[in-house]
C-alpha positions in Angstrom: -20.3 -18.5 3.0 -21.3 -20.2 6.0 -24.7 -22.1 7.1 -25.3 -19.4 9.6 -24.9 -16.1 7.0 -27.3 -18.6 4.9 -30.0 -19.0 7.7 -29.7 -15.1 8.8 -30.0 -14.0 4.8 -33.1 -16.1 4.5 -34.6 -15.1 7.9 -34.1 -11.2 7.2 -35.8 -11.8 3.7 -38.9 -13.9 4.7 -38.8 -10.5 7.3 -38.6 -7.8 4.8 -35.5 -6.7 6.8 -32.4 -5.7 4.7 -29.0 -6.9 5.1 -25.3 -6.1 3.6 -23.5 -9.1 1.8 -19.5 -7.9 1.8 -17.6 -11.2 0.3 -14.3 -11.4 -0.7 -14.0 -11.3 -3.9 -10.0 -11.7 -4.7 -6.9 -11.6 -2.7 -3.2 -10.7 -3.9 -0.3 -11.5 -1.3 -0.3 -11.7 2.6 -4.1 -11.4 3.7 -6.5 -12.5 6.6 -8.9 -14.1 4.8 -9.3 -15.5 1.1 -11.8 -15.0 -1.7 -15.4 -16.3 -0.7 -14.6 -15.2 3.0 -18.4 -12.8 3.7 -19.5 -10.9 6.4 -23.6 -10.0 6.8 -24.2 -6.4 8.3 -27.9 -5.6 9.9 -29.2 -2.1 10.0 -27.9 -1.7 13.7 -24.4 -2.2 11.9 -23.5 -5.5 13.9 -22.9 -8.1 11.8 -22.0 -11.9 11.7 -18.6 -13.4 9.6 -15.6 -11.9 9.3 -13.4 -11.0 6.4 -10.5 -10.5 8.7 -10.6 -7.8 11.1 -9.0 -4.9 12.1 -8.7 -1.8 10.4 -9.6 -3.4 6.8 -12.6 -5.1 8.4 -13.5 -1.5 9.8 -13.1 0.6 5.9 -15.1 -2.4 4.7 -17.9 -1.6 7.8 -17.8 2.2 6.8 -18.8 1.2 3.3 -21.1 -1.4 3.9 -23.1 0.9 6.4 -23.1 3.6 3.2 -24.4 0.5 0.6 -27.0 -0.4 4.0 -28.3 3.5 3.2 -28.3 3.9 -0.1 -28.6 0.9 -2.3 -25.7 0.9 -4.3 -23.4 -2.1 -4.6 -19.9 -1.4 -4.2 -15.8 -3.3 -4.5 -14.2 -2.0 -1.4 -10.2 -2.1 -1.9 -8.7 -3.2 1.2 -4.8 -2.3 0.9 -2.9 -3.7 3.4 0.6 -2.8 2.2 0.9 0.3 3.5 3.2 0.6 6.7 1.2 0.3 10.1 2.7 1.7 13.5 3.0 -1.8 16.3 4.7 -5.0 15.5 1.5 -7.4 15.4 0.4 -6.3 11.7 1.3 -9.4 9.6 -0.5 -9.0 6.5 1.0 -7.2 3.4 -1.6 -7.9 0.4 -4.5 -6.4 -0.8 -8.3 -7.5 -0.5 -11.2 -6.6 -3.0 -14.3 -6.8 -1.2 -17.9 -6.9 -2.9 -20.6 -5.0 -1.0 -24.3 -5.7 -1.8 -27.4 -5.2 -0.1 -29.9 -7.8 0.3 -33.4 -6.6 0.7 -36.6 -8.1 1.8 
């Protein structure tokens, strides 16, 4: 996780604002990014860090938006071995991503 998630995490708490963790938490074949690799989601749903983009990036939004609501912590499967329409999809493994909300 980088210095920035760090400062943002602390800034949101001292706050009392909450904020989704997702992190990569393991990675199997071809993927964008590794284990440890976190985005941090606000309550707007922009966010900071990257787990990789595109459409996995996306599921992982949906479902960190739904942990942002409700509370519950939540591994997002990110499947990336299914056949995609267009020629620029290069990734063929399969993500588990962590979801957590971090309240102030």
């Amino acid at each position: 996780m980088s210095l920035e998630l760090f400062r943002e995490i602390r800034e949101a708490q001292a706050a009392g604002q909450p904020r989704v963790l997702a992190t990569v938490s393991s990675a199997l074949g071809s993927t964008p990014r590794k284990p440890g690799a976190s985005m941090l989601l606000r309550p707007d749903g922009s966010f900071t860090g990257t787990i990789g983009g595109g459409c996995g990036e996306a599921e992982v939004w949906q479902e960190a938006m739904e942990t942002m609501a409700d509370g519950k912590p939540r591994t997002v499967v990110v499947d990336l071995t299914e056949p995609v329409d267009g020629d620029d999809k290069i990734c063929g493994g399969v993500m588990r991503v962590f979801v957590e909300r971090i309240s102030g």
